[in-house]
C-alpha positions as CSV (number, residue, x, y, z in Angstrom):
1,X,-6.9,0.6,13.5
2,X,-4.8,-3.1,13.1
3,X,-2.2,-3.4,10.7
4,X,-3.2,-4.7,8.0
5,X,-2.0,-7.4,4.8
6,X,-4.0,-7.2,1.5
7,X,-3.1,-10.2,-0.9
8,X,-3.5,-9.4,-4.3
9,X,-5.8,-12.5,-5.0
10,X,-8.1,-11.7,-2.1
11,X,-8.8,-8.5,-3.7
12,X,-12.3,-8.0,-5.1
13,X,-12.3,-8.7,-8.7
14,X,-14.7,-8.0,-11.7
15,X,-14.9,-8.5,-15.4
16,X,-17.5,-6.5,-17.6
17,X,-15.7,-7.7,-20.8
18,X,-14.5,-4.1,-21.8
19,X,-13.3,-3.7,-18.0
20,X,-11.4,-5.8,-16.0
21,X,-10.6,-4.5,-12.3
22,X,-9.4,-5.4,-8.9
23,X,-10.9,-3.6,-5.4
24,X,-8.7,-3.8,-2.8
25,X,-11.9,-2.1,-0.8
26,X,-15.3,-2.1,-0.9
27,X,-16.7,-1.0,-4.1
28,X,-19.7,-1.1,-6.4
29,X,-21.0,-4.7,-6.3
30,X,-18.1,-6.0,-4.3
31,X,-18.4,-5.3,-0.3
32,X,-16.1,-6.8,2.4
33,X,-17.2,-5.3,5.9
34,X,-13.5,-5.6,6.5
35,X,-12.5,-3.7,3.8
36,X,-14.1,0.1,3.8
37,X,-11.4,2.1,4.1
38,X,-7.6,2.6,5.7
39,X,-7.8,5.7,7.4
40,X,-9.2,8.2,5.0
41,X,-8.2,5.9,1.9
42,X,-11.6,4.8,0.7
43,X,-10.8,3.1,-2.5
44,X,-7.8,1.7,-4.4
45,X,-8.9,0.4,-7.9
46,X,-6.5,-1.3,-10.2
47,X,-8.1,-1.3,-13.4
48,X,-8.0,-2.8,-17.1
49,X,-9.7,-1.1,-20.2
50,X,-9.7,-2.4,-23.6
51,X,-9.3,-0.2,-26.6
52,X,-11.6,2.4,-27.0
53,X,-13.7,1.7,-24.6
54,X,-14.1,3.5,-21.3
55,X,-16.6,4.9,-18.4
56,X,-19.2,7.4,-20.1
57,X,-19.8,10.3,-18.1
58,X,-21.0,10.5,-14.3
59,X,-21.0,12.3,-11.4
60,X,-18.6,12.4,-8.1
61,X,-18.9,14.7,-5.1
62,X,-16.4,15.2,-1.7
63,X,-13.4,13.2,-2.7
64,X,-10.6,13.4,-3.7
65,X,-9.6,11.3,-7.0
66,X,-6.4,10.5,-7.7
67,X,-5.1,8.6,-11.2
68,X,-2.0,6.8,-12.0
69,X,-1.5,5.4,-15.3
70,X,0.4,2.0,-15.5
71,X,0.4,1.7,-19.5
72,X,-1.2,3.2,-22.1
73,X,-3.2,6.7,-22.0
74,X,-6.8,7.6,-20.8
75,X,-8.7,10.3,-21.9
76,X,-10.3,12.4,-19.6
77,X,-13.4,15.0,-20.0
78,X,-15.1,16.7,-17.4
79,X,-17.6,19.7,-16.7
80,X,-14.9,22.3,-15.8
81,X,-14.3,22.0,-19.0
82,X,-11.3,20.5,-19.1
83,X,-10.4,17.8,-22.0
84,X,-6.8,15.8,-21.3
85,X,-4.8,12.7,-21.7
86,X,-3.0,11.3,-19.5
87,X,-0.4,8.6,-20.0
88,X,2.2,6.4,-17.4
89,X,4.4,8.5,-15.9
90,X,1.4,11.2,-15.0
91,X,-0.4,11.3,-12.7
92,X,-4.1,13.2,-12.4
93,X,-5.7,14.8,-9.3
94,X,-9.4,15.9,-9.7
95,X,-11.2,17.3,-6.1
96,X,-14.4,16.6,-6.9
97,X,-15.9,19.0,-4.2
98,X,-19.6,20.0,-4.6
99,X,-19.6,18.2,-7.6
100,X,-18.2,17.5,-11.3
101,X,-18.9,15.0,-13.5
102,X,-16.2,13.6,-16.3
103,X,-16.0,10.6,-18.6
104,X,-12.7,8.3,-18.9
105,X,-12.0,6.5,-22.2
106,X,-9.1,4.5,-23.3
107,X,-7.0,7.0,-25.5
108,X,-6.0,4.1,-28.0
109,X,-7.8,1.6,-30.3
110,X,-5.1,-0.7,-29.9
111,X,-3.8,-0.9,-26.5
112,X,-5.4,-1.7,-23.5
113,X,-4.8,0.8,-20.6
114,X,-4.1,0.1,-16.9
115,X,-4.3,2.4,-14.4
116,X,-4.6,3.0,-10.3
117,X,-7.2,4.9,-9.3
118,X,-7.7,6.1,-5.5
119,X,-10.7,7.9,-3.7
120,X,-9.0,9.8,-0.5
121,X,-11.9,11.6,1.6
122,X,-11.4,15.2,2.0
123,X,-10.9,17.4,4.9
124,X,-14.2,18.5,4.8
125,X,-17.3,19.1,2.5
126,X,-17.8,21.8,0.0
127,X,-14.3,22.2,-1.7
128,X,-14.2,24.2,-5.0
129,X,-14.1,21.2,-7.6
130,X,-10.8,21.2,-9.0
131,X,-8.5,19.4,-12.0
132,X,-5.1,19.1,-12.4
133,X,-2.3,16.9,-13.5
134,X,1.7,16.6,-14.0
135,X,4.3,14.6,-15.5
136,X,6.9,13.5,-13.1
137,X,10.7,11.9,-14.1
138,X,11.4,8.7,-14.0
139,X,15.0,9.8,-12.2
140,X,12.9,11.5,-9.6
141,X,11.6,8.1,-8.5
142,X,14.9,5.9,-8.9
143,X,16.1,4.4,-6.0
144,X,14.5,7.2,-4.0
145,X,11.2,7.9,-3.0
146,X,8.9,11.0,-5.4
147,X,6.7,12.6,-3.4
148,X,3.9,13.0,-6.0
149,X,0.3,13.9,-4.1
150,X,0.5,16.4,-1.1
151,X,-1.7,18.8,1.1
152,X,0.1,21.9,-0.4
153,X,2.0,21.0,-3.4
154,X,5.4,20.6,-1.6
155,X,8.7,19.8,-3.6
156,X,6.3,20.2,-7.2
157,X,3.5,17.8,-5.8
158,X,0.2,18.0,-6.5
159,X,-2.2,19.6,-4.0
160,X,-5.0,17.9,-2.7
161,X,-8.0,18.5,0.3
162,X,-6.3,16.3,2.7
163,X,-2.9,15.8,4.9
164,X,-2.2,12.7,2.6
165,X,0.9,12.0,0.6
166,X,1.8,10.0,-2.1
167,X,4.6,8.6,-3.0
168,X,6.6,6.4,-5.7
169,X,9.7,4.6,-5.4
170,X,11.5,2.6,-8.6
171,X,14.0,0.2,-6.6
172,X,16.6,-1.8,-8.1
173,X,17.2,-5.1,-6.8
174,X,18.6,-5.7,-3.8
175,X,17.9,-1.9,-2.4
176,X,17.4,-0.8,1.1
177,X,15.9,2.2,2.1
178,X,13.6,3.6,5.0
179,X,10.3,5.3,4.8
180,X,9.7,8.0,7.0
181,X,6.4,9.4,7.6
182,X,5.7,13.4,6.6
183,X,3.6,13.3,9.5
184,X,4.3,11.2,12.1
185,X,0.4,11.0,13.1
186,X,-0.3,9.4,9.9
187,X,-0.9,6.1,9.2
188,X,0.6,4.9,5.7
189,X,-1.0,2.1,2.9
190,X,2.1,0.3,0.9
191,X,1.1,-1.0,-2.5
192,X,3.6,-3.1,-4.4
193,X,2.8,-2.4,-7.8
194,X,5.5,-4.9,-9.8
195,X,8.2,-6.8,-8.1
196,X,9.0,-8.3,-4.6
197,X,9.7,-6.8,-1.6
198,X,10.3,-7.0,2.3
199,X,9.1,-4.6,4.7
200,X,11.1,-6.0,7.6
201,X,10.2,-9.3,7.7
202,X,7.1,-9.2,5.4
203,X,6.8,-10.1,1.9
204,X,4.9,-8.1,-0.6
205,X,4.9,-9.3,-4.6
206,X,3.1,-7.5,-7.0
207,X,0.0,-6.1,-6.3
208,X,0.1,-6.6,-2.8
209,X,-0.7,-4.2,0.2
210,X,0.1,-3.5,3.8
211,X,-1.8,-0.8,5.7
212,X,0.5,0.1,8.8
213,X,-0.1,2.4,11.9
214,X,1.7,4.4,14.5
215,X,4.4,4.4,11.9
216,X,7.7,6.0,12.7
217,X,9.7,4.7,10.1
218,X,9.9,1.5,8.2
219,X,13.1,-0.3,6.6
220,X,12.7,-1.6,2.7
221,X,14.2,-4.2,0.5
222,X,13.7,-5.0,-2.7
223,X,14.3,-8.4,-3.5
224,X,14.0,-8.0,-7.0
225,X,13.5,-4.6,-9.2
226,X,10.0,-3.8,-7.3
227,X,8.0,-0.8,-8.1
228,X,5.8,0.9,-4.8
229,X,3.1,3.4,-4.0
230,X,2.8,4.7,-0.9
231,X,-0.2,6.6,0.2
232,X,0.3,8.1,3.6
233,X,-3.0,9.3,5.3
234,X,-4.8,10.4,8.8
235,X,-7.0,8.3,10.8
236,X,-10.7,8.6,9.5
237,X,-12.9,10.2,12.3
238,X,-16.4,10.6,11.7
């Protein structure tokens, strides 16, 4: 699997008037045979909903969903039973399993809400559906990266069905720090989520993406105050 640069204006983009998203892969009426997945990451949406309005509910099965609120709050309803809002700083993990279905609404009827929301593919079929979600500090993420998304819940992460991590990383300008792989057979999927940035000699700005492999350790500067996801995964095999 190549290394790989995702622009943010070559994403995918759709407007349905109460939603307004970006696909960085493949998904719903957008498809890029170049673009199905990054290892085990499936999708990466970046998504826009106006007040009030939302997805009404529907099913998922076998994935892993993980949400990341930019601005606002979204409200969140599923079959388990479970009835939450979640706002930025949060972030949401629902393993879908043998199935759940669940309905997302913009918690305001004033404020739009933004939100990343990623599809990881589990370690195997037939997980117990599952829902949970956390508040982590903005401290924990200054200057350093916060492991946020884990396979067992390390250092107060939340779990999920796959050996993928996530991570966030608020940088101030002009800050240099290395990523290291948790497991050095992973491959790892940088998104720049506000801000510039070098990776080496690369250049992200916001909303950008690099997938990189056989990663052992890569050397960051922000070029301006930059926040950035990274979402570490294993190869795909089928």
């Amino acid at each position: 699997m190549p290394t790989v640069f995702h622009e943010a204006a070559s994403r995918g983009h759709v407007k349905h008037g109460w939603l307004e998203s970006h696909h960085t892969f493949s998904f719903a009426s957008y498809f890029n045979s170049e673009r199905m997945h990054f290892g085990v990451l499936r999708v990466l949406n970046d998504d826009t909903i106006l007040p009030s309005m939302g997805f009404d509910t529907h099913p998922h099965d076998n994935m892993e969903i993980i949400t990341v609120p930019l601005t606002g709050a979204l409200k969140h309803k599923d079959t388990m039973g479970n009835e939450f809002i979640i706002q930025k700083g949060e972030v949401q993990v629902m393993s879908a399993g043998t199935g759940i279905a669940h309905s997302e609404f913009n918690a305001s009827d004033k404020e739009n809400v933004s939100l990343l929301q990623i599809w990881i593919l589990p370690n195997a079929k037939g997980h117990e559906p599952r829902y949970d979600q956390k508040r982590f500090t903005e401290e924990g993420r200054k200057n350093q990266f916060q492991l946020i998304v884990s396979p067992d819940a390390r250092n107060g992460s939340l779990k999920i069905n796959q050996n993928a991590f996530f991570s966030l990383l608020n940088a101030n300008k002009e800050l240099q720090i290395t990523y290291t792989p948790h497991d050095p057979d992973n491959h790892a999927y940088f998104f720049l989520i506000s801000g510039e940035l070098k990776m080496n000699e690369t250049l992200l700005k916001s909303r950008d993406g690099v997938g990189l492999t056989n990663l052992n350790q890569i050397d960051l500067h922000a070029v301006t105050q930059s926040e950035l996801l990274i979402i570490e995964v294993p190869e795909l095999t089928r």
